[in-house]
C-alpha positions as CSV (number, residue, x, y, z in Angstrom):
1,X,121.7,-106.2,112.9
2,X,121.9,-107.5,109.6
3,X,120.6,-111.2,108.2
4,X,122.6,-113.7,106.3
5,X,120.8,-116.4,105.3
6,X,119.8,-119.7,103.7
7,X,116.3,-120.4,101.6
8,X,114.9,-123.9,100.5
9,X,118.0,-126.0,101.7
10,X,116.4,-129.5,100.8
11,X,118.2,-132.0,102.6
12,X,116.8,-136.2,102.3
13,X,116.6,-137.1,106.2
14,X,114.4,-139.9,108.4
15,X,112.2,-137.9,109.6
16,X,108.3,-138.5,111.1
17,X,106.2,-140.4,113.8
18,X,104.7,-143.2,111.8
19,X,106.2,-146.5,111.6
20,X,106.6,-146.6,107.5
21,X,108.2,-143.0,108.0
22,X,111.3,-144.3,109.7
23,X,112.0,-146.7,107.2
24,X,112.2,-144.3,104.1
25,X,113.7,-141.3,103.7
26,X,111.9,-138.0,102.4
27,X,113.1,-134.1,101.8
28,X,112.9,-131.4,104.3
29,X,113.2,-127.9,103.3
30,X,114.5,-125.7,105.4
31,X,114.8,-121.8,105.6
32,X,117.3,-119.7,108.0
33,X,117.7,-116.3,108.7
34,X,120.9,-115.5,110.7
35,X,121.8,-112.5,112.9
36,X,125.2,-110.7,112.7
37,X,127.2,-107.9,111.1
38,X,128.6,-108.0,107.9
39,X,130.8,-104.5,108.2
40,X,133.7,-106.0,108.9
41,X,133.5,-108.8,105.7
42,X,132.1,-105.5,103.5
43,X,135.2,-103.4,104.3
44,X,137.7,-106.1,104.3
45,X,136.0,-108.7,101.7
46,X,137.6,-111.4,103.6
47,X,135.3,-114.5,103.6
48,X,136.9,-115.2,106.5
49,X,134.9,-112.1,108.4
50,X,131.5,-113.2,107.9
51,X,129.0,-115.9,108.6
52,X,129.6,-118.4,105.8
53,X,126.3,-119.4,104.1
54,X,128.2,-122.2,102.6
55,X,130.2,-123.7,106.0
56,X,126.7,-123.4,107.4
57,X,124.8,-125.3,104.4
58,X,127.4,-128.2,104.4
59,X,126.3,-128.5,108.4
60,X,123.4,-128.7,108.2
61,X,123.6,-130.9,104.9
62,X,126.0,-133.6,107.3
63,X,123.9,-133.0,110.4
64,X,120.0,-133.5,109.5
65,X,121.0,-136.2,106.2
66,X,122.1,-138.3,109.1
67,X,119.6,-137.7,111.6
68,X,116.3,-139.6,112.4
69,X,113.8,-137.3,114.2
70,X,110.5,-138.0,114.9
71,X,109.3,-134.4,114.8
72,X,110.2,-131.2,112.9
73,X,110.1,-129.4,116.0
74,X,113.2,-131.4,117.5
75,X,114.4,-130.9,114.5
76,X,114.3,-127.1,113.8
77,X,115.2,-126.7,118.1
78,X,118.3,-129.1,117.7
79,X,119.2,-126.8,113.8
80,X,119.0,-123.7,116.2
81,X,121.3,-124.7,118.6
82,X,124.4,-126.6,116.5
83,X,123.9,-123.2,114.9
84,X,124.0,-120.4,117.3
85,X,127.1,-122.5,118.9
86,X,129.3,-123.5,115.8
87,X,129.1,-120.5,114.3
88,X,128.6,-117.7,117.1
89,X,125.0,-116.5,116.0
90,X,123.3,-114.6,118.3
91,X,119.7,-114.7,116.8
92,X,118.3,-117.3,114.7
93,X,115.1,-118.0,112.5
94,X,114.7,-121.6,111.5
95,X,111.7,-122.6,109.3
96,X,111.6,-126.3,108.6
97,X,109.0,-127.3,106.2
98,X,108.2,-131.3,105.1
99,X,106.6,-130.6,101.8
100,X,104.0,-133.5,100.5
101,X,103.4,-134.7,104.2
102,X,99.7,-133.5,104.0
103,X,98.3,-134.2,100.3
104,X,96.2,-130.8,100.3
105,X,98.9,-128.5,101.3
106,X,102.2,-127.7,99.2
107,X,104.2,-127.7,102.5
108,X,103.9,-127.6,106.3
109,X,106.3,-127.5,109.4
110,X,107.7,-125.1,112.0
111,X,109.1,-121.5,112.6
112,X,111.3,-120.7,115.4
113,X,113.4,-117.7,116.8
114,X,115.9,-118.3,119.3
115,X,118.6,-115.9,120.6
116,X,118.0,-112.2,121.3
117,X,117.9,-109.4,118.3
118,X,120.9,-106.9,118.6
């Protein structure tokens, strides 16, 4: 299996459980690594053979700058799946991290794997 992926996308979104929270919006950073095989782009260097980091950053860019979740779980579960189905990926890692949300740390949030590893 090999891994494309995506590190610190920071996308402004609604996101949090407390009522001044869903009137603002702050950053989420998020991190994903993506199962696949990249033979077939290597040989042929056809952008068109791979999974495209790009196609997959201007999703998620559209998706969570629109959304309003209340937790970064939903959010990373709901990243996961518009993933694995738009783009065919079989295994996923989604790290979603809401940096400044507690003062003493530089960044907390969620990791998730769905999918199965090939």
């Amino acid at each position: 299996m090999d891994i494309v992926y995506i590190r610190e996308l920071e996308v402004e979104t609604v996101i949090g459980i407390y009522d001044w929270e869903r009137e603002i919006q702050q950053t989420v950073s998020i991190d994903l690594d993506m199962g696949t095989d990249i033979r077939q782009a290597a040989a042929t260097e056809d952008v068109e053979n791979t999974l495209n980091y790009k196609s997959v950053s201007d999703l998620l860019i559209e998706f969570v700058g629109k959304s309003e979740f209340q937790l970064v779980e939903t959010m990373a579960e709901e990243i996961a799946e518009r993933v694995m189905q738009t783009f065919g990926v079989r295994w996923i890692r989604v790290r979603v991290g809401k940096p400044g949300a507690v003062p003493a740390a530089r960044d907390v949030g969620v990791i998730i794997e769905r999918g199965e590893r090939f």
